[in-house]
C-alpha positions in Angstrom: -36.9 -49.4 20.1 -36.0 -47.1 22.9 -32.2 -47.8 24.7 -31.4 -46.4 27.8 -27.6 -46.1 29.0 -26.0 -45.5 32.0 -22.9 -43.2 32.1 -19.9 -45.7 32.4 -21.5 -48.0 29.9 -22.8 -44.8 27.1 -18.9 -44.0 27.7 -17.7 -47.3 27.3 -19.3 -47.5 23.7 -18.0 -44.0 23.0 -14.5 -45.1 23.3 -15.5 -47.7 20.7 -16.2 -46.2 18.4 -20.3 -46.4 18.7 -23.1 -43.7 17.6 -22.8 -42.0 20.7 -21.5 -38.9 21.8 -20.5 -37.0 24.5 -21.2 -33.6 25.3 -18.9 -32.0 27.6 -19.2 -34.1 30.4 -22.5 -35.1 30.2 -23.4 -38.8 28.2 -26.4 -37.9 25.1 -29.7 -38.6 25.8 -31.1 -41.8 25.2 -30.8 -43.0 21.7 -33.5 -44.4 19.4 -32.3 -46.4 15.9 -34.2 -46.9 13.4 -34.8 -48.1 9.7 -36.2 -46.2 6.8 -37.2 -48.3 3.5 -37.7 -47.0 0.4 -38.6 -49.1 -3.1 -36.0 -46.8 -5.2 -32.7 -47.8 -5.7 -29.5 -46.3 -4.4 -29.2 -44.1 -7.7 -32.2 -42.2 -6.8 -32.7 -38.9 -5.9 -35.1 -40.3 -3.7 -32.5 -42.4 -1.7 -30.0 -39.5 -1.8 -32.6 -36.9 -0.3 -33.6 -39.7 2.4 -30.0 -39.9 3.1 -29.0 -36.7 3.7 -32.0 -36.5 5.7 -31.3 -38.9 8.2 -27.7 -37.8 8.5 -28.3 -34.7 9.1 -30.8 -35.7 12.1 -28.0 -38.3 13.0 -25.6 -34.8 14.0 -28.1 -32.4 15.1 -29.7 -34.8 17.5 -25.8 -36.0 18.8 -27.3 -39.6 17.9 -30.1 -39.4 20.1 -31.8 -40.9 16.8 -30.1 -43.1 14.3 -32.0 -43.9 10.9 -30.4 -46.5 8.7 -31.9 -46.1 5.1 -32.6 -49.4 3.1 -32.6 -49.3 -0.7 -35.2 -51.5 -2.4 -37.0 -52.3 0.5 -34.0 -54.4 1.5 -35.4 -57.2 -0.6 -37.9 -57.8 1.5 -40.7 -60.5 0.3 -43.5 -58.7 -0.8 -42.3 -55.3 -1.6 -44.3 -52.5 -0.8 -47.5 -53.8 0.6 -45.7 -55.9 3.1 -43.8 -53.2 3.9 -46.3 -51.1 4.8 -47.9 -53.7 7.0 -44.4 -53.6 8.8 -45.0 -49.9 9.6 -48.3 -50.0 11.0 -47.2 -53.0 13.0 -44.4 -50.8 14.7 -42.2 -53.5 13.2 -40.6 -50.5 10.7 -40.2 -47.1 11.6 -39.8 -44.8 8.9 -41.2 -45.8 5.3 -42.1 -44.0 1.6 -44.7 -44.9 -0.5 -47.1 -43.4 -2.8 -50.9 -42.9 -2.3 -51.9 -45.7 -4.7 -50.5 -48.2 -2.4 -50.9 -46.1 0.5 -54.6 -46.7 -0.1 -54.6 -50.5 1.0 -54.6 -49.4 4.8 -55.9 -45.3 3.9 -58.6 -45.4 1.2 -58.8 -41.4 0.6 -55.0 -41.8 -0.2 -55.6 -43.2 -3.9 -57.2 -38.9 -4.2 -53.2 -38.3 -5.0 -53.1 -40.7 -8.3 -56.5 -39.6 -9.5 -56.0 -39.8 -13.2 -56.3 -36.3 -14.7 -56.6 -34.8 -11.7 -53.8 -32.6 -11.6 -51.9 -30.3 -14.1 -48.6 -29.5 -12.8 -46.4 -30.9 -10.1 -47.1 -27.5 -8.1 -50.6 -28.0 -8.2 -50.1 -31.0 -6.0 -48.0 -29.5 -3.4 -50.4 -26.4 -2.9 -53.0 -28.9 -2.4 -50.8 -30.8 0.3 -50.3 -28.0 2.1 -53.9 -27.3 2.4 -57.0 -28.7 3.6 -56.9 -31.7 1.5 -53.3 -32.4 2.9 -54.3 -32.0 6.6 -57.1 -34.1 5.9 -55.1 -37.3 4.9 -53.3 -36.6 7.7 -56.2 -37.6 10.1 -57.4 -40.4 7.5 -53.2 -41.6 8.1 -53.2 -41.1 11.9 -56.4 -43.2 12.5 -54.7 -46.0 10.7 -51.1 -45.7 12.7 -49.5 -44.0 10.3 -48.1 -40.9 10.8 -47.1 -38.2 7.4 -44.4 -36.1 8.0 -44.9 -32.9 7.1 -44.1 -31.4 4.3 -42.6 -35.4 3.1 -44.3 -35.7 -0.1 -41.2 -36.7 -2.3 -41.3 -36.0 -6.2 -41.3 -38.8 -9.0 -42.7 -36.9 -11.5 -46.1 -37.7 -13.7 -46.4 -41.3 -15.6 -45.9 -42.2 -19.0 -46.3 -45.2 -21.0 -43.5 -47.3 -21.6 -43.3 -49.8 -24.0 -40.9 -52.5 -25.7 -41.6 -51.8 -28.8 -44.9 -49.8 -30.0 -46.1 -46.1 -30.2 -48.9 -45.5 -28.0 -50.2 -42.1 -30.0 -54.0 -42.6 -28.7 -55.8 -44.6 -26.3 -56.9 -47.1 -28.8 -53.5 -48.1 -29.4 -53.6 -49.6 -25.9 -56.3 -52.4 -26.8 -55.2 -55.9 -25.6 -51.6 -54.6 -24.0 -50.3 -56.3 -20.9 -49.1 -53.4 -18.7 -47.1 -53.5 -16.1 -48.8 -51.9 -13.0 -48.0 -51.4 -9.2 -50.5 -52.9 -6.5 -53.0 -50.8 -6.2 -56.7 -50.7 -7.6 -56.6 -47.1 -8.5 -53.8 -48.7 -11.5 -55.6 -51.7 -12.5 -59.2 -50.1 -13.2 -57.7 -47.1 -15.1 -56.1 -49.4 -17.7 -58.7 -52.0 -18.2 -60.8 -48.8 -18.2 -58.7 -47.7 -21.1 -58.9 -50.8 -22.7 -55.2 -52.8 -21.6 -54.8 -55.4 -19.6 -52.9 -54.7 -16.2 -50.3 -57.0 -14.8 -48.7 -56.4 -11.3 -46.1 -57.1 -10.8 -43.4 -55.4 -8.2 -41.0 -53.1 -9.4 -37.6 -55.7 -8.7 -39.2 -57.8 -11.1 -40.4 -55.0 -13.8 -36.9 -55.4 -15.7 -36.9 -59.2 -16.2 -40.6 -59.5 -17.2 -40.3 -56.4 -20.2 -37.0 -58.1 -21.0 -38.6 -61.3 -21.6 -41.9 -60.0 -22.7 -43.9 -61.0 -19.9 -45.3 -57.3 -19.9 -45.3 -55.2 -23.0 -45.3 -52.0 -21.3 -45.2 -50.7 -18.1 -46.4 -47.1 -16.8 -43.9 -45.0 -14.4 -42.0 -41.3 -14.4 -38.9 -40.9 -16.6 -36.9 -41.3 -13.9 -37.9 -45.0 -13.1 -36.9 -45.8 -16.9 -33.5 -44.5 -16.2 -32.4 -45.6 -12.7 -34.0 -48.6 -13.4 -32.3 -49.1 -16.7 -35.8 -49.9 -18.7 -34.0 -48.5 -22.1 -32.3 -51.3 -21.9 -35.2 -53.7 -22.5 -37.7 -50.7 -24.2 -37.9 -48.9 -27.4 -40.6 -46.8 -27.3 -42.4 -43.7 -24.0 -45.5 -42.2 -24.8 -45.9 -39.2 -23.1 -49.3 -39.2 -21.6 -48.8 -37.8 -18.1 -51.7 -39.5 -16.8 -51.0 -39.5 -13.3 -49.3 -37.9 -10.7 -46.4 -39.6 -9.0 -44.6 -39.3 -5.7 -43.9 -40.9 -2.3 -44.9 -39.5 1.3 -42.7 -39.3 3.7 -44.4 -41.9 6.8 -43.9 -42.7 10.1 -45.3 -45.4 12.5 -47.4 -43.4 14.5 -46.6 -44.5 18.2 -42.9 -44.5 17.3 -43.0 -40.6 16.1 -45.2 -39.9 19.6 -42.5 -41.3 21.8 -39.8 -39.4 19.9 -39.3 -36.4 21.9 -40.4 -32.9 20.5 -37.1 -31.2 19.6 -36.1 -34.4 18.1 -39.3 -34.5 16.2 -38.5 -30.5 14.9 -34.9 -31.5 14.3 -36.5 -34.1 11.8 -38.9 -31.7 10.3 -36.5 -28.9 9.5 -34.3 -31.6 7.7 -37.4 -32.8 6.0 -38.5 -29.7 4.5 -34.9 -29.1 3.2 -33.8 -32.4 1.5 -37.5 -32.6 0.3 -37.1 -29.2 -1.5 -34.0 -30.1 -2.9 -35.0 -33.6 -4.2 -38.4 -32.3 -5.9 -36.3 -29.7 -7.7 -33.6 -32.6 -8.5 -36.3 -34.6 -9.7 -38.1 -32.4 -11.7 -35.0 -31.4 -13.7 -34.1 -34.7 -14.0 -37.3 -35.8 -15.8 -37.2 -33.1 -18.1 -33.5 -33.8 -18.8 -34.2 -37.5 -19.7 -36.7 -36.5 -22.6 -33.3 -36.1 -24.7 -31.4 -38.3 -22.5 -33.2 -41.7 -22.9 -33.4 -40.5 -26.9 -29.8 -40.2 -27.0 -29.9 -43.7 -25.3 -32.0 -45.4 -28.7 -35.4 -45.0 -27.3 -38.6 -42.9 -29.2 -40.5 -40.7 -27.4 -44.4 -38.9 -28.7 -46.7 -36.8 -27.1 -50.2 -39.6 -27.0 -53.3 -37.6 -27.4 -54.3 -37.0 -23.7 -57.8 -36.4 -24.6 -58.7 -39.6 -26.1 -57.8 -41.2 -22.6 -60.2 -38.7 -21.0 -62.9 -39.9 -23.2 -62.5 -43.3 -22.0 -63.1 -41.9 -18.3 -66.2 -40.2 -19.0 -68.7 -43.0 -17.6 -69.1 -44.3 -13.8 -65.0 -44.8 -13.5 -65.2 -40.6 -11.6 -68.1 -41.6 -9.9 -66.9 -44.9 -9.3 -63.7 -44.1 -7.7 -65.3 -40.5 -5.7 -67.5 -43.7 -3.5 -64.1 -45.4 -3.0 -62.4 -42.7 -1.6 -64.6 -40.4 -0.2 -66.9 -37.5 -0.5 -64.8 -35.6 1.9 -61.5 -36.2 0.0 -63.1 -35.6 -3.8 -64.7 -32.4 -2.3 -61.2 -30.8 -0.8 -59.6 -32.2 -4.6 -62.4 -30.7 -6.7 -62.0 -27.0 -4.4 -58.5 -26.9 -5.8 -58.3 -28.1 -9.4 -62.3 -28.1 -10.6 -64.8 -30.8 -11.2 -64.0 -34.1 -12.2 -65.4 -35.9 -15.0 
């Protein structure tokens, strides 16, 4: 939402003690507030790189645009897919969420949790950068959404995380209820493997392992510690299965009306905290490997190729028709052939 001010009144809520300032003797330009969700908790890097973010755009732009950042989705009913309805509506401005999810509104997003598909977190950013990344860029814009550039936020790859058993091959996995975002991409890879996938959303994932509603559940390190899962866990199986991180997402006609040095101001910043939180994230996950063991919990190293074996059929071929030829071409030119 757009507010315009006249002098005496922009100076009547400066002497308030409002967002506005004055510079010289000239009132700011109009200023435009906004709200940014996110799904992580305060504790996150996440929410501390979205932070600084925003407050840093706050005093470059003297106000002009004000972004409040909500932890959790601010409880909102329906988590992250209603959320995201919210930002194509317009109704939300600002908004992070990964591809999996992403993919309910931009099918060629599920190409950035393609099991297997990568090898190291740089891998994914070099293909971001490129063609694939300027690709989903067009896929997002057709669909309202707009993907700040260079937003894609860090979570690190998933593991398996279970109350109370050793996942050491993909046989192990047989009959277990895991826990498993909303997305398709998530629930055909594990009855693929042989489990049985449960979603549920993340505000609910404690209580349901806790009570055994789930035996397991499938995230980054990072999620098992600011979510406090080693409280209600025993057991993380590292099988790095799939990438994991959030883009950085705009509604579209909101980031067209901002105006363009507001839009730079919000890049710079961007490219900075994003930086910062991917390194921050990345040493974090490595750091909890002895952390969460410290805390009681046992970690292995599964047999990654026994899951691969399980993917050798139609679920490649299956998932290139879902999201695209284009897409699984650009993926395939950067990290080889699938399947």
């Amino acid at each position: 939402m757009t507010h315009f001010l006249s002098r005496r009144s922009f100076i009547a809520q400066a002497s308030l003690g409002s967002a506005f300032y004055i510079s010289g003797a000239r009132a700011a330009e109009p200023q435009w507030k906004a709200r940014q969700y996110t799904n992580q908790p305060a504790a996150s890097p996440l929410f501390k790189a979205l932070t600084d973010t925003w407050n840093a755009v706050r005093e470059q732009t003297h106000g002009r645009l004000d972004v409040t950042v909500y932890p959790q989705n601010n409880g909102l009913a329906g988590s992250d897919p209603a959320a995201l309805k919210l930002l194509q509506s317009g109704e939300l401005e600002f908004y992070t969420l990964m591809g999996g999810i992403l993919s309910q509104a931009v099918p060629a997003m599920d190409i950035q949790g393609l099991p297997f598909a990568f090898k190291t977190v740089n891998q994914v950013y070099k293909m971001d950068a490129g063609p694939l990344g300027r690709f989903l860029d067009k896929e997002c814009e057709a669909k309202g959404i707009h993907r700040i550039r260079h937003g894609m936020l860090e979570n690190g790859f998933r593991q398996i995380n279970m109350r109370n058993k050793e996942i050491r091959t993909v046989d192990d996995l047989a009959g277990a209820k895991i826990r498993v975002p909303d997305g398709d991409m998530f629930r055909d890879f594990f009855k693929t493997v042989g489990a049985e996938p449960v979603t549920l959303n993340i505000n609910k994932l404690y209580d349901a392992l806790k009570d055994g509603t789930v035996d397991g559940q499938e995230n980054p390190l990072v999620i098992a510690e600011t979510n406090k899962l080693y409280e209600v866990t025993k057991n993380i199986s590292m099988t790095n299965h799939m990438w994991a991180g959030f883009n950085l997402l705009a509604n579209a006609a909101f980031w067209a009306k901002l105006p363009a040095d507001v839009r730079k101001i919000v890049e710079r910043n961007v490219m900075k905290n994003v930086d910062l939180q991917r390194v921050a994230t990345d040493t974090l996950n490595t750091k909890l490997e002895t952390t969460l063991k410290d805390r009681g919990m046992i970690l292995n190293v599964a047999d990654e190729g026994s899951f691969r074996a399980k993917l050798k059929g139609d679920f490649y071929p299956r998932w290139k028709k879902q999201i695209g030829t284009k897409a699984w071409t650009l993926l395939e030119e950067g990290v080889g052939k699938l399947g």
